[in-house]
C-alpha positions in Angstrom: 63.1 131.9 -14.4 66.2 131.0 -15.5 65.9 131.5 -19.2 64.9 134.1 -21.5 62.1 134.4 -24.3 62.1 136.4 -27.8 58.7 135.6 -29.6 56.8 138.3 -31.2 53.4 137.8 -32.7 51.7 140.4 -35.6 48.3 140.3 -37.0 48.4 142.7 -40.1 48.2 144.3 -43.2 51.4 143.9 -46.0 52.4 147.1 -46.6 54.2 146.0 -50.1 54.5 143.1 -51.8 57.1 140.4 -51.1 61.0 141.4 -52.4 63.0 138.1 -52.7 66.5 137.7 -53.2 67.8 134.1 -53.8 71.6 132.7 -53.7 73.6 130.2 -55.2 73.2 127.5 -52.6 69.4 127.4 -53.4 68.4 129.4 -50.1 66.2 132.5 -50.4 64.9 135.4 -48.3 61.7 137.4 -48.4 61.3 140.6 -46.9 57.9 142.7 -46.8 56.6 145.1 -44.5 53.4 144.8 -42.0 51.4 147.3 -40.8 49.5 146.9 -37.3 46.8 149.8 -36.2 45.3 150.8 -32.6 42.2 152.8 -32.6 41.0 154.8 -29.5 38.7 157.8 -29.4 40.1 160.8 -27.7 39.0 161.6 -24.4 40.1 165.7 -24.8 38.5 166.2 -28.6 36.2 163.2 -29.0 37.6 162.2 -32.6 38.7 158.9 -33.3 42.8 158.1 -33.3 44.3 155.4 -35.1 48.4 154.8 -34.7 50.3 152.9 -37.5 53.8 150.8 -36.5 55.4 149.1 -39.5 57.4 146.2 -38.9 59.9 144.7 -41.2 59.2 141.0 -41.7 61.8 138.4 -42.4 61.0 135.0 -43.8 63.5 132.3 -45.3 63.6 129.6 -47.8 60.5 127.4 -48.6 58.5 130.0 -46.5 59.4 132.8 -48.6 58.7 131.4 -52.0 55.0 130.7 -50.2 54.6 134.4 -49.6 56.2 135.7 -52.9 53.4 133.2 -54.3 50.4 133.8 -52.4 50.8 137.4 -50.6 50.4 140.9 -52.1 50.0 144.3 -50.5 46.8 144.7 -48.4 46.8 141.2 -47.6 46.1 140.4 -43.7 48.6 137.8 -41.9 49.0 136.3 -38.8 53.0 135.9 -38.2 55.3 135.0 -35.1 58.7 134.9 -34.6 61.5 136.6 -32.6 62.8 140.0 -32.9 66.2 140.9 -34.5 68.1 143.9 -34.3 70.7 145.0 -36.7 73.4 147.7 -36.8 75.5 149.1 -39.6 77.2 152.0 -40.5 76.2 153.6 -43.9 78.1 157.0 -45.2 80.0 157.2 -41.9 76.5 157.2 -39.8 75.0 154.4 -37.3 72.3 153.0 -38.9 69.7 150.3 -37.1 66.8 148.1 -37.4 64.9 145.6 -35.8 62.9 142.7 -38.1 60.9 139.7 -37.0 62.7 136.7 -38.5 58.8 134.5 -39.1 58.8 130.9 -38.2 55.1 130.6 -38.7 52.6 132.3 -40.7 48.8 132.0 -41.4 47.3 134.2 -44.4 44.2 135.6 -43.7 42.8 136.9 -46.3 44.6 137.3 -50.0 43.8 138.8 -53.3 45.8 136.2 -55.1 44.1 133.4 -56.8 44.7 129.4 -55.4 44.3 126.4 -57.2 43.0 123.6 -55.7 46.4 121.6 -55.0 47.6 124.2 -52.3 46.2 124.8 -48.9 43.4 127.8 -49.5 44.2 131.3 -47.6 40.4 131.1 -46.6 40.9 127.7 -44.9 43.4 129.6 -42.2 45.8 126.9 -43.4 49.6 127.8 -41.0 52.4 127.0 -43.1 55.5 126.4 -40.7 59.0 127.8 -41.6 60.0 124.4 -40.6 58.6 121.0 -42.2 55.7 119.6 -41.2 56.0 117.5 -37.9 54.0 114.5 -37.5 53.7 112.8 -33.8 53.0 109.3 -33.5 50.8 108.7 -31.0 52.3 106.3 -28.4 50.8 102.8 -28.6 51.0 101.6 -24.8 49.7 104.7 -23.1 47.2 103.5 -20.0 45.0 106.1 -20.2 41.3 105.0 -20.0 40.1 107.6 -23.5 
């Protein structure tokens, strides 16, 4: 394979609500934190073991102002994207993180109320970071269905 691949996908649980910051040239970022849980039962004491990793979620623009909108903590989401790590120094010590920048999203369930002009949480509508993309179907195609 000659190329490479960065795409993470996440299904859970805000851990706060969304924190938007917005600048002059009418761009904005959201950042929020999700938290995804494995459960196993332990073979040595027979209790049940659940681990917890947070992941700090990015999302941009008309995608953030969806999420600042709909999504509050507790709220279940299906995101994918591609990881990004980030250095820094801070107080003369190395400091690092790793987000997922979102290009899509699916809410799950929400606690926020909808009205009727926007796609419904419930309905499993995705909201692209991009625009929508329509296809036109090709009008000479020979295929017999």
């Amino acid at each position: 394979m000659a190329g490479s691949i960065n795409k993470v996908i996440l299904i859970g649980n805000l851990g706060d609500d969304v924190k938007m910051h917005y600048f002059d040239d009418k761009n904005s970022v959201g950042r929020f934190p999700i938290a995804t849980s494995e459960s196993y039962t332990s073979k040595q004491t027979g209790e049940k073991v659940t681990n917890t990793d947070w992941h700090n979620i990015v999302v941009r623009n008309k995608l953030a102002e969806i999420c600042e909108k709909y999504l509050s903590k507790g709220d279940k989401v299906y995101v994918e994207g591609k990881l990004k790590n980030k250095q820094w120094e801070q107080d003369g010590v190395k400091r690092y993180a790793t987000e997922v920048i979102v290009t899509e999203m699916t809410m799950l369930s929400t606690k926020k109320n909808t009205d009727s002009s926007t796609p419904t949480p419930q309905q499993n509508s995705t909201i692209a970071a991009a625009e929508t993309k329509t296809v036109a179907p090709e009008e000479n195609d020979d295929l017999p269905f």
